[in-house]
PDB file with SEQRES, HELIX, SHEET and CRYST1 records, atoms N, CA, C and O in Angstrom:
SEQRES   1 A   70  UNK UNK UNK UNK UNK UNK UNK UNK UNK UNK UNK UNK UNK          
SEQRES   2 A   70  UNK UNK UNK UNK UNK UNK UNK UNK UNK UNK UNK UNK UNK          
SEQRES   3 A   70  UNK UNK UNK UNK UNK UNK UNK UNK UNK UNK UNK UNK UNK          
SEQRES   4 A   70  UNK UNK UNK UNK UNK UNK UNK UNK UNK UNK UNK UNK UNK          
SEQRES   5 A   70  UNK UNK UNK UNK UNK UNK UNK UNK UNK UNK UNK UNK UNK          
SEQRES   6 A   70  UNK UNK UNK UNK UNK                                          
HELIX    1 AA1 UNK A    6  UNK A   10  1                                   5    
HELIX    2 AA2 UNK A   19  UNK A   25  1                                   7    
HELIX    3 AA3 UNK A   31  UNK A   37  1                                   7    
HELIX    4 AA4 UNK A   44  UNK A   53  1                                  10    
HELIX    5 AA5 UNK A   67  UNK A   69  5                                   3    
CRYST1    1.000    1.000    1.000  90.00  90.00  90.00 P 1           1          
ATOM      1  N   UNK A   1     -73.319-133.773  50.781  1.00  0.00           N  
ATOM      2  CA  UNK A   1     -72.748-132.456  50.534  1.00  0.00           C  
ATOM      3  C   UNK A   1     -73.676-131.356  51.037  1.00  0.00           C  
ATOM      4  O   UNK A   1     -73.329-130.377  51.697  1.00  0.00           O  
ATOM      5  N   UNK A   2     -75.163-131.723  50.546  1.00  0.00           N  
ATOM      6  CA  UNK A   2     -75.906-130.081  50.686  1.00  0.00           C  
ATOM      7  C   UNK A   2     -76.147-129.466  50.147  1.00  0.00           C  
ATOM      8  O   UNK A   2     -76.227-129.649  48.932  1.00  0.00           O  
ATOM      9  N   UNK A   3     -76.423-128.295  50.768  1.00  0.00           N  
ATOM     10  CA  UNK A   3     -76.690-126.783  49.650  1.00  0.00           C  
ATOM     11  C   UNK A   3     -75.368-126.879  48.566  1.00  0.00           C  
ATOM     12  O   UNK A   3     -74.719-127.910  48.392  1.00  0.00           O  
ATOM     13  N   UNK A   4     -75.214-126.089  48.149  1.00  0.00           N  
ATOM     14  CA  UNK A   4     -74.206-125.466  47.632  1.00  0.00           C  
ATOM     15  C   UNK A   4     -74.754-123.852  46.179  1.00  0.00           C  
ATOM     16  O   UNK A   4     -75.690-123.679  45.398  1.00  0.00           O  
ATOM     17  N   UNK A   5     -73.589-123.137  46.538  1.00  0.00           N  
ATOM     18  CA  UNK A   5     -74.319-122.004  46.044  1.00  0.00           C  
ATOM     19  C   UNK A   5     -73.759-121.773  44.812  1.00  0.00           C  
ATOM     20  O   UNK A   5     -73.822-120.606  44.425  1.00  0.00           O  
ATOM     21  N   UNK A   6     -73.183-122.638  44.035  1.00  0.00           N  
ATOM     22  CA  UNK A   6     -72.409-122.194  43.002  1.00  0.00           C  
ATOM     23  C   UNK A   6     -73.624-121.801  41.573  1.00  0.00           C  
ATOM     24  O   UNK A   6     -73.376-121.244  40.504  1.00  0.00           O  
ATOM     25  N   UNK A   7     -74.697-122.245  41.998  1.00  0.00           N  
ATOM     26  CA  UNK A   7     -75.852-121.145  40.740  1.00  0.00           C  
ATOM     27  C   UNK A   7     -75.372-119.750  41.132  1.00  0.00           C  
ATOM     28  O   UNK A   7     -75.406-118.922  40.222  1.00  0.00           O  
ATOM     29  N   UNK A   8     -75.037-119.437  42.039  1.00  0.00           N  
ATOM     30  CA  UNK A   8     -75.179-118.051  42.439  1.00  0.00           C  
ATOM     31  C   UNK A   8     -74.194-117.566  41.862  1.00  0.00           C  
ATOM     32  O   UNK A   8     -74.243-116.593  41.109  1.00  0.00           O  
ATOM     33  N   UNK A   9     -72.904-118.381  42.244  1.00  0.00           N  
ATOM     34  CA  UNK A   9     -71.544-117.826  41.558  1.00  0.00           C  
ATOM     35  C   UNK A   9     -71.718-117.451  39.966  1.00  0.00           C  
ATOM     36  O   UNK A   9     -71.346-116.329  39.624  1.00  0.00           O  
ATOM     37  N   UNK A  10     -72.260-118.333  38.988  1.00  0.00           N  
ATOM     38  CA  UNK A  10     -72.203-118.266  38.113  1.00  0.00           C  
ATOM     39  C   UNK A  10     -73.169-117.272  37.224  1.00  0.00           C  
ATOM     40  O   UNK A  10     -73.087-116.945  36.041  1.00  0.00           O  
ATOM     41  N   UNK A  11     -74.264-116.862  38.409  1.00  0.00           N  
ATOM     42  CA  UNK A  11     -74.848-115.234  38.224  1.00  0.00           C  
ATOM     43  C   UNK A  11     -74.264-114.467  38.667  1.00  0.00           C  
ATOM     44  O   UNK A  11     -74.757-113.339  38.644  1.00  0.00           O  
ATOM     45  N   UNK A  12     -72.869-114.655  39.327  1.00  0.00           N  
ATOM     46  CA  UNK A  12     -72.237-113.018  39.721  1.00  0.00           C  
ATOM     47  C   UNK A  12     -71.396-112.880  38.177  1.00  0.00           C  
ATOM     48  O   UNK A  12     -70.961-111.783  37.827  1.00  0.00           O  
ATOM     49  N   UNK A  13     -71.205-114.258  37.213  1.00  0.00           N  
ATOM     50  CA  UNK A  13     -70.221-113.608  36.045  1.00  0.00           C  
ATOM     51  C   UNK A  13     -71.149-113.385  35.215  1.00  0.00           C  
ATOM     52  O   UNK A  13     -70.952-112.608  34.281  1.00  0.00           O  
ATOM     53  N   UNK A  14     -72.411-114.054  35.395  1.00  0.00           N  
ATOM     54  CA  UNK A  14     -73.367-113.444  34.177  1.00  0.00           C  
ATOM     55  C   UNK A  14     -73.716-112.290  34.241  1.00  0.00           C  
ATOM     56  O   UNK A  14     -74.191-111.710  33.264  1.00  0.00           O  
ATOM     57  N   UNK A  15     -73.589-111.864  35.121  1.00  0.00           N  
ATOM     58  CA  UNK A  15     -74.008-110.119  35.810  1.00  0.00           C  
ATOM     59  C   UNK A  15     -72.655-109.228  35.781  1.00  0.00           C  
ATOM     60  O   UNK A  15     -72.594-107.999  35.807  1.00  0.00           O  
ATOM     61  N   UNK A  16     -72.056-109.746  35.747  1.00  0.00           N  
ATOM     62  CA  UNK A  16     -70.462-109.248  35.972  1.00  0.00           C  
ATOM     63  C   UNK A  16     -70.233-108.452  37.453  1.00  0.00           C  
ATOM     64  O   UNK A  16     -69.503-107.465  37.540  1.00  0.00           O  
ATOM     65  N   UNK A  17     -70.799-108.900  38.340  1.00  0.00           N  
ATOM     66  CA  UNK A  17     -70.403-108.351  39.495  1.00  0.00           C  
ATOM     67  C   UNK A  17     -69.140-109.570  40.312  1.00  0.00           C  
ATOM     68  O   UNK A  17     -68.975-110.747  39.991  1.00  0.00           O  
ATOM     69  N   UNK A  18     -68.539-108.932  41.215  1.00  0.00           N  
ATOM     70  CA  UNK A  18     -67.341-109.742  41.826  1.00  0.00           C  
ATOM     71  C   UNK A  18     -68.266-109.986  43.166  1.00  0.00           C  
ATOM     72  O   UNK A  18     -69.425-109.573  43.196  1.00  0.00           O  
ATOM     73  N   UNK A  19     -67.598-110.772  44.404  1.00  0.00           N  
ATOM     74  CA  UNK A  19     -68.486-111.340  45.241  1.00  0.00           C  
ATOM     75  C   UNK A  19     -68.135-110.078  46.040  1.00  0.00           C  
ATOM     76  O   UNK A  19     -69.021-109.657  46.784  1.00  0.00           O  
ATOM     77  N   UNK A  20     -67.552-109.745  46.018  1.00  0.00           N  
ATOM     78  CA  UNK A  20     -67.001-108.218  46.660  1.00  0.00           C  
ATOM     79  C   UNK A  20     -68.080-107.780  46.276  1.00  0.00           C  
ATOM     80  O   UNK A  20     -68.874-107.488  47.171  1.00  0.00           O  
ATOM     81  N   UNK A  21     -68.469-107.593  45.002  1.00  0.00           N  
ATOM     82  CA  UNK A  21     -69.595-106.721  44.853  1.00  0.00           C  
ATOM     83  C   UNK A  21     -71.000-106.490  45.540  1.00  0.00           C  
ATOM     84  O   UNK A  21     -71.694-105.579  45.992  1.00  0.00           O  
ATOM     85  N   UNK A  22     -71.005-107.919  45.339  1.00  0.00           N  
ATOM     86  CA  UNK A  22     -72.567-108.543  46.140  1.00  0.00           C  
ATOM     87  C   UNK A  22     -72.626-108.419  47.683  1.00  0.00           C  
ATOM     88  O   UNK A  22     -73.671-108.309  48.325  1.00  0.00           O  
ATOM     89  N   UNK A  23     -71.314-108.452  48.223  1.00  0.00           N  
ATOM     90  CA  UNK A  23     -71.439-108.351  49.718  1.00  0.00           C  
ATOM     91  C   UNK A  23     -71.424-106.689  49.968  1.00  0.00           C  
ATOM     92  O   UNK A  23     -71.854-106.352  51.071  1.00  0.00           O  
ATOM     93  N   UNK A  24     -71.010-105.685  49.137  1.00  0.00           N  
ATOM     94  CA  UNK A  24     -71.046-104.307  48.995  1.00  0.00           C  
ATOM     95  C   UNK A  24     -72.290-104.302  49.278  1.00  0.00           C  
ATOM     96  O   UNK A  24     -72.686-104.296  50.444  1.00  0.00           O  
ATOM     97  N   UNK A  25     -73.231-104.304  48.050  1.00  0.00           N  
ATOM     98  CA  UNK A  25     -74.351-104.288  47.625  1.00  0.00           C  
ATOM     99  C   UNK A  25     -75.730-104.846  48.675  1.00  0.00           C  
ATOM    100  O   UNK A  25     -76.677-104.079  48.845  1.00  0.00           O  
ATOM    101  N   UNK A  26     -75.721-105.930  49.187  1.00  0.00           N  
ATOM    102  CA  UNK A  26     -76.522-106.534  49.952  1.00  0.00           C  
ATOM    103  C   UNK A  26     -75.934-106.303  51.435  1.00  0.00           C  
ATOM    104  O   UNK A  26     -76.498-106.911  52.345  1.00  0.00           O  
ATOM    105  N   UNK A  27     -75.044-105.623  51.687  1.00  0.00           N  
ATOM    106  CA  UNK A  27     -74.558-105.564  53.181  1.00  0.00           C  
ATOM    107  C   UNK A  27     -74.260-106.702  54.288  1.00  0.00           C  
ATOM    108  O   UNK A  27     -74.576-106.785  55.475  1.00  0.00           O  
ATOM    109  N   UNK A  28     -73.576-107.487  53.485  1.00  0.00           N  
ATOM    110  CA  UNK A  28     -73.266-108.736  54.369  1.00  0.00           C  
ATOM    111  C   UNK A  28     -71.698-108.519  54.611  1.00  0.00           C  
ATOM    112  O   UNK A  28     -71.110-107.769  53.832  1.00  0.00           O  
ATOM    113  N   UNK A  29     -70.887-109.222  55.796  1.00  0.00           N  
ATOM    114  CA  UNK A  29     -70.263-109.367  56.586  1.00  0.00           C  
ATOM    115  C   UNK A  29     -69.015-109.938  55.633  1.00  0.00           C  
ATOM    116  O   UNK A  29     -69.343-110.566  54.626  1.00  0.00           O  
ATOM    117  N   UNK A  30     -67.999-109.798  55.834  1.00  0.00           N  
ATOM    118  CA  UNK A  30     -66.995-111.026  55.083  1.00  0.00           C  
ATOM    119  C   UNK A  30     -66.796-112.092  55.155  1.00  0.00           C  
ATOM    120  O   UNK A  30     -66.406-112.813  54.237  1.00  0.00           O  
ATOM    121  N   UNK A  31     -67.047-112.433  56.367  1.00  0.00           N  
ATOM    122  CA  UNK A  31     -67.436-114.128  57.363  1.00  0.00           C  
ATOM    123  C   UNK A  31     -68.625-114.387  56.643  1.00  0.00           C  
ATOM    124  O   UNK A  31     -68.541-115.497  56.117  1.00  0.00           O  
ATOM    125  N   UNK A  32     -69.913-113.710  56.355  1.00  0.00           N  
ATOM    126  CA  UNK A  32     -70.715-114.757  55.538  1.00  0.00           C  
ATOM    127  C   UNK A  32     -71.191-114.926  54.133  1.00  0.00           C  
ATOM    128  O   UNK A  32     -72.191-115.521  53.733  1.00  0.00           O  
ATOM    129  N   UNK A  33     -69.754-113.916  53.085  1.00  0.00           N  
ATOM    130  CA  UNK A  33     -69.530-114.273  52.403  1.00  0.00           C  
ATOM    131  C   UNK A  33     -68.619-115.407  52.359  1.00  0.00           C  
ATOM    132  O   UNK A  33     -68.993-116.310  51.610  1.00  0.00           O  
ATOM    133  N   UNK A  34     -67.349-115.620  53.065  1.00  0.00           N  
ATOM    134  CA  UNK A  34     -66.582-116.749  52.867  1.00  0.00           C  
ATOM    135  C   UNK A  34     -67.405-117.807  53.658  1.00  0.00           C  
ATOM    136  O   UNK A  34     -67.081-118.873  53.135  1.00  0.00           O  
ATOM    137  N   UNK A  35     -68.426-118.102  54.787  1.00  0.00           N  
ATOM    138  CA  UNK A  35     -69.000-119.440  54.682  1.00  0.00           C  
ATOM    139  C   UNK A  35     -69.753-119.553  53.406  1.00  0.00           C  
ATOM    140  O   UNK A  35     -69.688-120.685  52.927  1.00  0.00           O  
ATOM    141  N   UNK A  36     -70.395-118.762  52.775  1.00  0.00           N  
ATOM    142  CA  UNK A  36     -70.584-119.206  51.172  1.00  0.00           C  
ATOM    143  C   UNK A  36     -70.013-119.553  50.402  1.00  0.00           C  
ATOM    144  O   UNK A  36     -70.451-120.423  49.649  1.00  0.00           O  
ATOM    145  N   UNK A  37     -68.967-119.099  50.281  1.00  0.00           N  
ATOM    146  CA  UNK A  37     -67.985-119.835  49.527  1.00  0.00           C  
ATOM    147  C   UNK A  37     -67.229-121.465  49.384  1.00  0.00           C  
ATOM    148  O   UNK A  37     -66.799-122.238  48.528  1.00  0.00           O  
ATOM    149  N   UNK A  38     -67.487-121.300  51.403  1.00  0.00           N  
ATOM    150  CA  UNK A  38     -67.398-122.865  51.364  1.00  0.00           C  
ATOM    151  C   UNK A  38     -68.903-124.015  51.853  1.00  0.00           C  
ATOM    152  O   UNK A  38     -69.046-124.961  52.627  1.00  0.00           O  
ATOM    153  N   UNK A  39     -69.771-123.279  50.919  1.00  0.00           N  
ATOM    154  CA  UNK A  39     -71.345-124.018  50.791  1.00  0.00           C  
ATOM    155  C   UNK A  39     -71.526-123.982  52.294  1.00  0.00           C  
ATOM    156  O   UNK A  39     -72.131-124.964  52.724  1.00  0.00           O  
ATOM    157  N   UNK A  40     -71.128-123.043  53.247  1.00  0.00           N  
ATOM    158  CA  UNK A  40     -71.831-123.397  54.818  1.00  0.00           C  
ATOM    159  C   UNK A  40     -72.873-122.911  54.967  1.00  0.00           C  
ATOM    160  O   UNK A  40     -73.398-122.632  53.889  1.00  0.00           O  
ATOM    161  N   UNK A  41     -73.536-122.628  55.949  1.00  0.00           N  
ATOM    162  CA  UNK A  41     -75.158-122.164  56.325  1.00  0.00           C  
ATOM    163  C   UNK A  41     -75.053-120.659  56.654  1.00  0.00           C  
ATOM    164  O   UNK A  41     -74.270-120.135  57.446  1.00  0.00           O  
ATOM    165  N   UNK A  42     -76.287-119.881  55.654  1.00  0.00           N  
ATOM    166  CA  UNK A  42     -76.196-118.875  56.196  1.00  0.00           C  
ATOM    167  C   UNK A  42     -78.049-118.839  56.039  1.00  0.00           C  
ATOM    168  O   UNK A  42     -78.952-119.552  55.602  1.00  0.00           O  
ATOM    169  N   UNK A  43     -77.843-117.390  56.774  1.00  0.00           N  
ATOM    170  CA  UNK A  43     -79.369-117.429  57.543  1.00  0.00           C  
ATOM    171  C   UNK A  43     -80.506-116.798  55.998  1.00  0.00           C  
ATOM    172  O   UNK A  43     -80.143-115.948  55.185  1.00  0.00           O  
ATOM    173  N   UNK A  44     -81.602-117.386  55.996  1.00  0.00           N  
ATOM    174  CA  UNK A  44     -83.021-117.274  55.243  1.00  0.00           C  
ATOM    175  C   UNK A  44     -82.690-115.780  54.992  1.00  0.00           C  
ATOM    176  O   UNK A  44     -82.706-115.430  53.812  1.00  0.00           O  
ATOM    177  N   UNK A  45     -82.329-114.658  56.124  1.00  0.00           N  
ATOM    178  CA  UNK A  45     -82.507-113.216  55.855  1.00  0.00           C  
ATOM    179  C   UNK A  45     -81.591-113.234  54.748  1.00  0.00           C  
ATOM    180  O   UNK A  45     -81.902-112.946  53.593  1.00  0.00           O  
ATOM    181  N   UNK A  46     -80.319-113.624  55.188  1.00  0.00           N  
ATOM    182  CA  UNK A  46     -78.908-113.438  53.790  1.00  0.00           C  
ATOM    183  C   UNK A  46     -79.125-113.904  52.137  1.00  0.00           C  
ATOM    184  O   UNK A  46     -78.817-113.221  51.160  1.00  0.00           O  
ATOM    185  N   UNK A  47     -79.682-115.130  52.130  1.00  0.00           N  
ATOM    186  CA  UNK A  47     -80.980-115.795  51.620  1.00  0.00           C  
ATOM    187  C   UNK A  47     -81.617-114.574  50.520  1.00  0.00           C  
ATOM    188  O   UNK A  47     -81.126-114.150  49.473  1.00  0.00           O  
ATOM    189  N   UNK A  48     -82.927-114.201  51.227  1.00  0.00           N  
ATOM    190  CA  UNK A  48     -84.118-112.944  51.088  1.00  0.00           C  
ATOM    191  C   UNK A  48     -82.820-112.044  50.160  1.00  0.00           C  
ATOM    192  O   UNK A  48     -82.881-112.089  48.931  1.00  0.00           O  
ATOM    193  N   UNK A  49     -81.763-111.309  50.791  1.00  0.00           N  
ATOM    194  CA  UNK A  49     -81.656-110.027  49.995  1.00  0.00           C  
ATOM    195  C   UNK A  49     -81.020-110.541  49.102  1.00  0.00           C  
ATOM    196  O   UNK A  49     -80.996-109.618  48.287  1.00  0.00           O  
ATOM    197  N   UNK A  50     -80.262-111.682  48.477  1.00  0.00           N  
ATOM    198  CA  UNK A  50     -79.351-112.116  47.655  1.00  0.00           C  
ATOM    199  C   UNK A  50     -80.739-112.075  46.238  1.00  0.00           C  
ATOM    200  O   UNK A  50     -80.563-111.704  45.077  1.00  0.00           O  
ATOM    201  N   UNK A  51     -81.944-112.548  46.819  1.00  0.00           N  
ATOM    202  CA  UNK A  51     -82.824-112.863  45.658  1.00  0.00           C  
ATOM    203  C   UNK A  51     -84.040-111.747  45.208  1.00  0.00           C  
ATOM    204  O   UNK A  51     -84.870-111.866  44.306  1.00  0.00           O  
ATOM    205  N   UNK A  52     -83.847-110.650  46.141  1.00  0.00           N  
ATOM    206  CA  UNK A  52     -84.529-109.679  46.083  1.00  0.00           C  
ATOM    207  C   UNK A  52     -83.076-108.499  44.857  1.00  0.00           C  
ATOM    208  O   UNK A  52     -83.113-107.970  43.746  1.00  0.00           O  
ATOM    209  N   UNK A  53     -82.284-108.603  45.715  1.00  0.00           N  
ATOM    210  CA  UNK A  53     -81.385-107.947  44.531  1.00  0.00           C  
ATOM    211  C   UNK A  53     -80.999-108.443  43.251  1.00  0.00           C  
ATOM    212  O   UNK A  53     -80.707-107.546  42.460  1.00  0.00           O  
ATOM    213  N   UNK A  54     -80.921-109.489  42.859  1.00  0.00           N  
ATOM    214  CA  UNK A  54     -81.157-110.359  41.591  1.00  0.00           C  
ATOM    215  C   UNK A  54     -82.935-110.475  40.952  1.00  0.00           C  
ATOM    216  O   UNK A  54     -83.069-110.528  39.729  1.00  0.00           O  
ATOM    217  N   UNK A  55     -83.880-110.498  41.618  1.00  0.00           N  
ATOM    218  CA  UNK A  55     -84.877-110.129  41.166  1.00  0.00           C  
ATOM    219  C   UNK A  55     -85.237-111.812  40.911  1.00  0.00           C  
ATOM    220  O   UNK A  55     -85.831-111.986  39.846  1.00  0.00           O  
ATOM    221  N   UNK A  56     -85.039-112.779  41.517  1.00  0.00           N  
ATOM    222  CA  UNK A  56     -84.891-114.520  41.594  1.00  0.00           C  
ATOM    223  C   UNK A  56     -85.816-115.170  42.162  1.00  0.00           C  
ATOM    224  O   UNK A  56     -86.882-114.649  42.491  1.00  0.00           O  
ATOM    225  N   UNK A  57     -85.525-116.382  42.345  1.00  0.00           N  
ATOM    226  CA  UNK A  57     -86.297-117.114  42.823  1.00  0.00           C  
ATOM    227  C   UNK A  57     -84.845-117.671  43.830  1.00  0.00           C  
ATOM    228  O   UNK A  57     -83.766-117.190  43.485  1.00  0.00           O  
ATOM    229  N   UNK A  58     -84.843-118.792  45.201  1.00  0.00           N  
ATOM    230  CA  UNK A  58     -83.739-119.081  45.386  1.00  0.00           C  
ATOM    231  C   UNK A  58     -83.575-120.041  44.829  1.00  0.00           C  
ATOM    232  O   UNK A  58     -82.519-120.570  45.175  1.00  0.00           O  
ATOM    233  N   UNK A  59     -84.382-120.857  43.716  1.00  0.00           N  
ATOM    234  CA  UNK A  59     -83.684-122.283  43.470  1.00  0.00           C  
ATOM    235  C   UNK A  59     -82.718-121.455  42.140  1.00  0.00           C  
ATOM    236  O   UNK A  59     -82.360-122.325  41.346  1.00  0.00           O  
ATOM    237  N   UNK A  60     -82.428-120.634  41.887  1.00  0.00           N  
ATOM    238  CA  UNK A  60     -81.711-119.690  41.014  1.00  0.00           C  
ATOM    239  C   UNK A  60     -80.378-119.411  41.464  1.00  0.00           C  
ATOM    240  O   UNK A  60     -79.408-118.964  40.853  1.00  0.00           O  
ATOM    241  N   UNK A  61     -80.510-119.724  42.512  1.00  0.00           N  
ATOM    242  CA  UNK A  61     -78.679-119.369  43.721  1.00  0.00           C  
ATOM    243  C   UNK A  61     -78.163-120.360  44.620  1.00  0.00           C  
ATOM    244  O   UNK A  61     -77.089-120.255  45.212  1.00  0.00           O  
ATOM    245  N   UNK A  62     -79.422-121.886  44.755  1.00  0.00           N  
ATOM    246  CA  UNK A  62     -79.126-122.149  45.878  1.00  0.00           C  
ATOM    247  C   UNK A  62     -79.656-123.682  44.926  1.00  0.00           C  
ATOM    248  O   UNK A  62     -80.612-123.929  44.190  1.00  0.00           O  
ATOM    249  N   UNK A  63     -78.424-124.495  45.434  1.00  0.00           N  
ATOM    250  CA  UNK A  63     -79.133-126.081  44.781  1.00  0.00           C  
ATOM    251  C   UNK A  63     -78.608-127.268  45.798  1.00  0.00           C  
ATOM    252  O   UNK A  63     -77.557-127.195  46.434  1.00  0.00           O  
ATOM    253  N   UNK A  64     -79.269-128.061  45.825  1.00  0.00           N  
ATOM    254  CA  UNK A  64     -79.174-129.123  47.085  1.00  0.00           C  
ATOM    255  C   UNK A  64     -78.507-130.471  45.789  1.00  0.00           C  
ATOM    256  O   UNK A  64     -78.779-130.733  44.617  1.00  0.00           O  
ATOM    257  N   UNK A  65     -77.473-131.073  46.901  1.00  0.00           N  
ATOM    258  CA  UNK A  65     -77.127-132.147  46.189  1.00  0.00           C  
ATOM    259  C   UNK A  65     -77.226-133.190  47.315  1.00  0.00           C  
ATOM    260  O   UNK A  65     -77.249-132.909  48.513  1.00  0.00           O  
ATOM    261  N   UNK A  66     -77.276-134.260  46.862  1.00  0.00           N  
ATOM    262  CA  UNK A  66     -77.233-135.230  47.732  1.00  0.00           C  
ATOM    263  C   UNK A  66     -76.131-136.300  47.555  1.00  0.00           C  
ATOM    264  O   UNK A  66     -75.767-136.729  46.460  1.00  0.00           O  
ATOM    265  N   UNK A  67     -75.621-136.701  48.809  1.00  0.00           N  
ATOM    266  CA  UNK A  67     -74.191-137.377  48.249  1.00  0.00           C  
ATOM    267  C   UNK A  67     -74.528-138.296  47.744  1.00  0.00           C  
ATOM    268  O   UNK A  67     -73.729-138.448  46.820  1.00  0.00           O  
ATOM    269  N   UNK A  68     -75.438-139.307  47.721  1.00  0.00           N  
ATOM    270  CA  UNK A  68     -75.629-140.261  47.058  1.00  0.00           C  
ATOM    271  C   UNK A  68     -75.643-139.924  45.318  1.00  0.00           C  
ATOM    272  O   UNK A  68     -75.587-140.755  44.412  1.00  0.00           O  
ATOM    273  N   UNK A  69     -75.739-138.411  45.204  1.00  0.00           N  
ATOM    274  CA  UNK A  69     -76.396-138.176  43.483  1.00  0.00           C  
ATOM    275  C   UNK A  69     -74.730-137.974  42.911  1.00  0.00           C  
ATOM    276  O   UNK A  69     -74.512-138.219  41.724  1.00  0.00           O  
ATOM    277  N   UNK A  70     -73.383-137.440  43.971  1.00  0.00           N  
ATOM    278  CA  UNK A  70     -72.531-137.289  43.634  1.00  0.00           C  
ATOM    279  C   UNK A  70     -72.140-137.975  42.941  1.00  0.00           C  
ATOM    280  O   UNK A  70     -71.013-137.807  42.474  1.00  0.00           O  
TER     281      UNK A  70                                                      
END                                                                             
């Protein structure tokens, strides 16, 4: 499987922001909010401001699975 970002999701309801919000907020594209959505690759910079505006670490937004652990 991979990355997958669903820590992150579940700090946009603990925060109560919508993903709309976060892509407002951090100035990202709509294309790389929806490859997030479907766990695709986005770049270290997109990365950087997601955890600088949450005030994080990335293992806080970002968790690796391995298919074997599925």
């Amino acid at each position: 499987m991979g990355f997958t970002y669903s820590k992150l999701w579940k700090k946009l309801i603990d925060e109560g922001m919508s993903k709309t919000d976060l892509r407002e907020k951090i100035k990202i594209s709509p294309s790389t909010l929806a490859k997030m959505s479907k766990n695709q690759y986005v770049s270290m910079e997109i990365l950087e401001k997601i955890c600088i505006e949450f005030n994080c670490d990335i293992s806080e937004i970002l968790e690796f699975k391995n298919n074997e652990n599925i």
